[in-house]
N, C-alpha and C positions, 0 to 999 in steps of 0.2 A: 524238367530241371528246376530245383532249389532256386528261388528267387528270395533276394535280401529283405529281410525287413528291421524296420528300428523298432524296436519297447518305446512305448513313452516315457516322457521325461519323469510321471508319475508313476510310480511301480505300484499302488496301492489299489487294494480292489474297486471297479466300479460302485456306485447307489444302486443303480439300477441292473435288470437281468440285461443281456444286449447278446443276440444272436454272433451278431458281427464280430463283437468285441471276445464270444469266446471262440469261435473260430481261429482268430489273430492267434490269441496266446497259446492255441491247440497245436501252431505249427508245424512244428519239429515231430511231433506224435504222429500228425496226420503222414507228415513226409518218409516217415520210420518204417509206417502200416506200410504204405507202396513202393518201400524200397526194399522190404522183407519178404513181401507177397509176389513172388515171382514164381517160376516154375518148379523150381527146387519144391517150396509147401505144394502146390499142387496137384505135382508128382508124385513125392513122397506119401505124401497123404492119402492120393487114392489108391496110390499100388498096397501104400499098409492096407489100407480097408476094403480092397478087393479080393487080395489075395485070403487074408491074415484075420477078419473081421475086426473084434475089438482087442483082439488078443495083446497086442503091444500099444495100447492107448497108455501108457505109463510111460512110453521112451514120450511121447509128445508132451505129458504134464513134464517129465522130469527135463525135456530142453526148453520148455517155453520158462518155467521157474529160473534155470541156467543165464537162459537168456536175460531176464528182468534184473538177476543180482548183475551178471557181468558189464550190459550198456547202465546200469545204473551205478556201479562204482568205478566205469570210465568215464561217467559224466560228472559223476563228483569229484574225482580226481582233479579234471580240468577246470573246475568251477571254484575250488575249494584250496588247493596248492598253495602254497604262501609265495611262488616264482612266476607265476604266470604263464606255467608251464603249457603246452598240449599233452597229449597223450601221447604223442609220437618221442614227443622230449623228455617226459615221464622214462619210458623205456631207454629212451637214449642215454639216460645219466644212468643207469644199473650198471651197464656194459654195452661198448661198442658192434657187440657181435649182434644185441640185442635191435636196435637200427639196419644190420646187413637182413638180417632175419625176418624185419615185415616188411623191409625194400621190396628182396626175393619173392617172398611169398605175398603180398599185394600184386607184385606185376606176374608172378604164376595163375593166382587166381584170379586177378583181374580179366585176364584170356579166357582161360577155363568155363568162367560162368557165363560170361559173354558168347562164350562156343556153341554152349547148350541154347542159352536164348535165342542168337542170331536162326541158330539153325531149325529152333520149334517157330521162332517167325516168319523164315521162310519157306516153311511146311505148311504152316496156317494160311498164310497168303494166297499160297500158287492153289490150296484146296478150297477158299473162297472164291479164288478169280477162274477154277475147274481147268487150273491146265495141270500139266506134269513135267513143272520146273523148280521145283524145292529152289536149288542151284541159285538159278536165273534171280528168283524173287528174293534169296536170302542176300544179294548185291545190289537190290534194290534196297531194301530195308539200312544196310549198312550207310549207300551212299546217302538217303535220305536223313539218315540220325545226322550222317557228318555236316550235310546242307542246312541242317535246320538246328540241331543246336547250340544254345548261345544268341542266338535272332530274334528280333522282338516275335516275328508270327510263331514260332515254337511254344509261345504261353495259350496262344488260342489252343495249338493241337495237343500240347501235353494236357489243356483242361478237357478238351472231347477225350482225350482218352480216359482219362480220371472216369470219368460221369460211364463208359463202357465196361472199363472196371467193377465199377458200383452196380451196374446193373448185370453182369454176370453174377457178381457176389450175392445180389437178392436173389438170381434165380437159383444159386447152391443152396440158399439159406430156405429157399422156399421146397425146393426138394427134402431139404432133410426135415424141414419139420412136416410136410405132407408125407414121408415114408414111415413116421411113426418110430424111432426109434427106440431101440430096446434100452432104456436109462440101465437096467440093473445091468447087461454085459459092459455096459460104458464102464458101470462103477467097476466092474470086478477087471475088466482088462486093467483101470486106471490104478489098481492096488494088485495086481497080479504080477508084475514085476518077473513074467518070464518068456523066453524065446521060444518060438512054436517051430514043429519041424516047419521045414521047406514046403511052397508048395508053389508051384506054376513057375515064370520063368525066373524070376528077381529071390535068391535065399532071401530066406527071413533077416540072417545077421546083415546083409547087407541094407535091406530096407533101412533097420536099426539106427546101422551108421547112416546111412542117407539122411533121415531125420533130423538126428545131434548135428549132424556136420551142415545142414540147411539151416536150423533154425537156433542151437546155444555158438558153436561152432564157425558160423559163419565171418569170413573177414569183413559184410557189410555192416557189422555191429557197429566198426570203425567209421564207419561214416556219419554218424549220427551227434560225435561233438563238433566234426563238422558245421554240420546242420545248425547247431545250436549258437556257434560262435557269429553265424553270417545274421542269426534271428536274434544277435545281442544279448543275451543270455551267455556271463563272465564273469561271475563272484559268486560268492559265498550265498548275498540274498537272493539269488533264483536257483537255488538248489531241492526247495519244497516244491516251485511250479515245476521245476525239470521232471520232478521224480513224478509228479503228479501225471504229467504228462505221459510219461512214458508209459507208466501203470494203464494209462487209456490207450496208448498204443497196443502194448499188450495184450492189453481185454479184448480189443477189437482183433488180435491176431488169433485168439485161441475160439473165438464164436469162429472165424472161417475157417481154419484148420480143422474144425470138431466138426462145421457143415461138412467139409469136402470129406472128411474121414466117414463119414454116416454115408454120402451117397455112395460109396463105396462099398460098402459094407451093406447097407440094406438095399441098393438099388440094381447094382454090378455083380456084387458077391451070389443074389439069387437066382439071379440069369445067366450063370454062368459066366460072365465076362471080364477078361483080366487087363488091366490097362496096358498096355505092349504098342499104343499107337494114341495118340490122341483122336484120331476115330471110337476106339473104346469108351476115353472116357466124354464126347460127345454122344455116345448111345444112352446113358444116363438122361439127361435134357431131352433125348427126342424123343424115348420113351413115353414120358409122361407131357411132353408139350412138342412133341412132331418135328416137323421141318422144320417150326420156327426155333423151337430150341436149341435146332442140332446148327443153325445160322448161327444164333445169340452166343451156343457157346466157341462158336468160330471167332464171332469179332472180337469178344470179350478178351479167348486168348490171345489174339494180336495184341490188343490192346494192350493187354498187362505185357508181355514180352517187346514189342518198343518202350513203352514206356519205362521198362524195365533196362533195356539197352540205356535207353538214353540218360540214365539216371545213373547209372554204373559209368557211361562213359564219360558222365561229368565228375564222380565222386572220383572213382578209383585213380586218375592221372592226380587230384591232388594228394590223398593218400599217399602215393608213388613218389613223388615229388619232394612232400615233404618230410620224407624216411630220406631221399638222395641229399639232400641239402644239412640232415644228422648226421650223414658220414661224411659229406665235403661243407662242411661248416660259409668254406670262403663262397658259396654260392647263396647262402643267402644275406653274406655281406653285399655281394655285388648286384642283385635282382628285388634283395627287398623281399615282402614277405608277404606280395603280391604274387600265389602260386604262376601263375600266366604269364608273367613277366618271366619266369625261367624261360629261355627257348626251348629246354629238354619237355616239360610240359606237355608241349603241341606233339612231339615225337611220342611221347605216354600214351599220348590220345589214339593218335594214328595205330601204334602196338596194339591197347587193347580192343580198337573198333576193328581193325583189318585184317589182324593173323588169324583171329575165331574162326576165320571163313573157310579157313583149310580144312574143317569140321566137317563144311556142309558138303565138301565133295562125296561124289560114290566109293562105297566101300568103306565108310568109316563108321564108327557103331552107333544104332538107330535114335532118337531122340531121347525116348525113354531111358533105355540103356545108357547112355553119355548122360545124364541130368542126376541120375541115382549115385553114378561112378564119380562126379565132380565132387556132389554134397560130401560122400563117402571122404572124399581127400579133403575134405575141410577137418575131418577129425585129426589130422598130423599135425595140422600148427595147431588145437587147442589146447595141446598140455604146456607148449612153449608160454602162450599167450596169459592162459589162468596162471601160472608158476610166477612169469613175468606180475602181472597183477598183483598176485596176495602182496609179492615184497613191495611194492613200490604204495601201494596202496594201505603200506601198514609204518610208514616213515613218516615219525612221531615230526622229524626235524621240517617235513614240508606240510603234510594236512594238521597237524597240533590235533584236535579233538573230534577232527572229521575223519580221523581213520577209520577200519571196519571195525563191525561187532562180531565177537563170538561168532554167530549164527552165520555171516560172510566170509568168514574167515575158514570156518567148517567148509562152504558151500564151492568153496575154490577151491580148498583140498581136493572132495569130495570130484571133482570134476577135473581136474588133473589126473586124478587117480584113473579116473571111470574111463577119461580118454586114451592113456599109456594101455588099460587091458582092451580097450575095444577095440584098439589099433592093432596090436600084439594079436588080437583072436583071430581078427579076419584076415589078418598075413599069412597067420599059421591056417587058415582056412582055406585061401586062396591057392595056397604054395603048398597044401599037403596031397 
C-alpha cells in the first residue's frame, strides 16, 4: 500500500548525485510500475507471444504510447487546473452522468480485476503449499489482505513482496535475453499493424482487446493522481518531475512487457506450449533453470498478485468513494475530504476484497480465461474515458496554456475511435 510522503520545503535540485534522494522523488513511478504490473500484462503478454509470436507486438507499442499520453494528461489536468480540481471533479463539471459513469464502472471493475487476481493467488498458493484447494487458499489470501492492510507490519510485507517481484522480473529479463531474440520479427510485428488468424485456445482479436484494455485502457490509470497528491505533488511546478517520472515508469513497463512477450514467443512458442494454466507459463523458468525456476516463478506470482490485491484494495474504494461523494456532493460536506472518514468507504473495501471470491468457486472460467475476458472489458469504458478527457483537458477557461497539443489531441481521437471499432468487432465476433 501507497505510504504518504512530504516534498521538501526546497523543490530545487540537489548539488550532489544521492541514491536516496532519487528514489524519494521516483515515487509515484515506482508505485505506477507495481500497480500496472499485475496479471492482466503477464497474461496478456505471454499468451500474445505463445500463441501469436511477434505478430501483434504493435497492439503493445500502440497501448503502452496510449497509456503515457492518457495518465500523463490526467496528471496534468490535476496538477495544472486553475480550481484545484481532481480528475474525478474534472469529469464531474462536463456532466453529472459523467460521475455516475466511473462510480459504476470503478466498483464493476474494481471486483472484476480483484476476481482474476484473488483467484491466480489462490492457485499459486495452494500449488506452492502442494495441496488441491485453490478455494480454500484464495480465502486465505482475501482474509490476510483485509488483516494486514493499513497496519504498520503490512510495509515489512508489501517490501518482501516488492524485492519477489524484482526478482521474478530479473529472472524474465534474464530469459529473454539468454533466448536470443529475433530483433528483426520485433521490428516487423511492432510496424505490422495486423491480426493473425486464430490459433490455440484465446482468438487472436481477443488477445488484442486483452492488451489495450490491460495496459492504455485500464481503470488503474486513475489511481496514479492519487498517488501523486498523497507524494505532494499539486501545482503547476511538478508537472516536469511528474512527467518525468512517469516516462520512467513507462520505460520500466515496456522492458517487462517486451521480456514476458519474447519468453513467450521464443521459449513457449517452440516447445509447443500454450499459456492455458500458469503451470504453462512456469515451464518457461524450469526449462532453462529447473525446479528452482518453476519455485521462483511460483513465489514471484503470488507475490505480484497480493501485492496486487492489496494495492487495488486500497486504491480502488478511494476512487469509488470519491465519484459517490460527485454525485451526493452533501457527503463530502459532512465527512470532509478524508476518503476513510466516509463510512461507505469501509463497505467499498469489503465489496471489492470479498464478492471476487465468487470467482474462485468450481465451475467458473479458468484463471487464464477470466484475466484475458476482464482486460477485454476494460475496452468499453475507454472511449467514455478518452472522449471524457480530450473536452475537459482542452478548456482554455481551467488549464490557460496547459491544454493539449495537436499531437494529444490526435492521440485521444485516435483512441476513442480505435476503442468504439474494437469493441463493435469483438461483439460482432462473439455474437456471430
Amino acid at each position: 500500500m501507497a505510504r504518504s510522503h512530504t516534498l521538501p520545503r526546497n523543490d530545487s535540485p540537489a548539488r550532489g548525485f544521492s541514491l536516496k534522494g532519487l528514489l524519494a522523488l521516483l515515487g509515484p513511478g515506482i508505485i505506477a510500475v507495481l500497480s500496472w504490473l499485475g496479471a492482466g500484462d503477464l497474461i496478456t503478454s505471454s499468451v500474445a507471444g505463445s500463441n501469436y509470436g511477434y505478430a501483434m507486438m504493435w497492439v503493445l507499442a500502440v497501448s503502452l504510447l496510449l497509456r503515457f499520453l492518457i495518465v500523463n494528461i490526467i496528471a496534468r489536468f490535476q496538477l495544472c487546473n486553475n480550481q484545484g480540481m481532481s480528475i474525478l471533479e474534472g469529469y464531474a463539471q462536463l456532466h453529472p452522468l459523467f460521475a455516475w459513469f466511473m462510480f459504476g464502472y470503478a466498483l464493476l471493475m474494481g471486483h472484476l480485476m480483484n476476481a482474476y487476481m484473488i483467484k491466480g493467488a489462490g492457485e499459486a498458493l495452494a500449488t506452492l503449499l502442494h495441496i488441491n484447494q485453490p478455494l480454500l487458499c484464495s480465502f486465505a489470501v482475501v482474509l490476510a489482505v483485509w488483516l494486514l492492510v493499513g497496519r504498520n507490519v503490512y510495509s515489512l510485507i508489501e517490501g518482501v513482496m516488492k524485492l519477489l517481484l524484482a526478482i521474478m522480473t530479473l529472472a524474465f529479463l534474464s530469459l529473454a535475453i539468454m533466448s536470443k531474440p529475433d530483433v528483426g520479427s520485433i521490428v516487423a510485428g511492432t510496424v505490422g499493424f495486423s491480426i493473425p488468424a486464430d490459433e490455440g485456445v484465446h482468438g487472436a482479436l481477443l488477445v488484442a482487446v486483452s492488451i489495450i484494455g490491460a495496459v492504455a485502457g485500464s481503470i488503474a490509470n486513475f489511481v496514479h493522481p492519487y498517488v501523486m497528491r498523497e507524494k505532494g505533488w499539486t501545482g503547476p511546478e511538478h508537472k516536469r518531475l511528474q512527467r518525468n517520472d512517469l516516462l520512467f515508469a513507462v520505460i520500466v513497463g515496456i522492458v517487462i512487457n517486451l521480456a514476458i512477450w519474447i519468453v513467450g514467443a521464443e521459449i513457449l512458442r517452440p516447445n509447443g506450449l500454450e499459456v492455458n494454466t500458469l503451470n504453462d507459463l512456469a515451464a518457461a523458468l524450469e526449462i532453462y533453470f529447473g525446479q528452482f525456476g518453476w519455485f521462483l516463478f511460483f513465489i514471484g506470482v503470488f507475490a505480484t498478485l497480493f501485492a496486487s490485491i492489496a494495492g487495488k484494495t486500497t486504491a480502488f474504494p478511494r476512487l469509488i468513494t470519491d465519484a459517490f461523494q460527485r454525485i451526493r456532493p452533501a457527503r463530502r460536506e459532512r465527512y470532509g475530504k478524508v476518503f476513510h472518514a466516509d463510512p461507505l468507504h469501509k463497505w467499498f473495501t469489503l465489496f471489492i476484497l470479498v464478492t471476487p471470491l465468487v470467482w474462485s468457486l468450481p465451475g467458473m472460467p479458468d484463471f487464464v480465461t477470466l484475466t484475458l475476458a476482464v482486460n477485454a472489458l476494460n475496452i468499453v469504458g475507454l472511449p467514455i474515458i478518452s472522449l471524457g478527457l480530450l473536452i475537459m483537458s482542452n478548456q482554455k477557461s481551467l488549464l490557460g496554456n496547459y491544454r493539449n497539443n495537436w499531437f494529444e489531441n490526435l492521440a485521444l481521437g485516435a483512441a476513442t475511435i480505435l476503442a468504439v471499432w474494437v469493441a463493435f468487432t469483438l461483439a460482432t465476433d462473439l455474437f456471430a
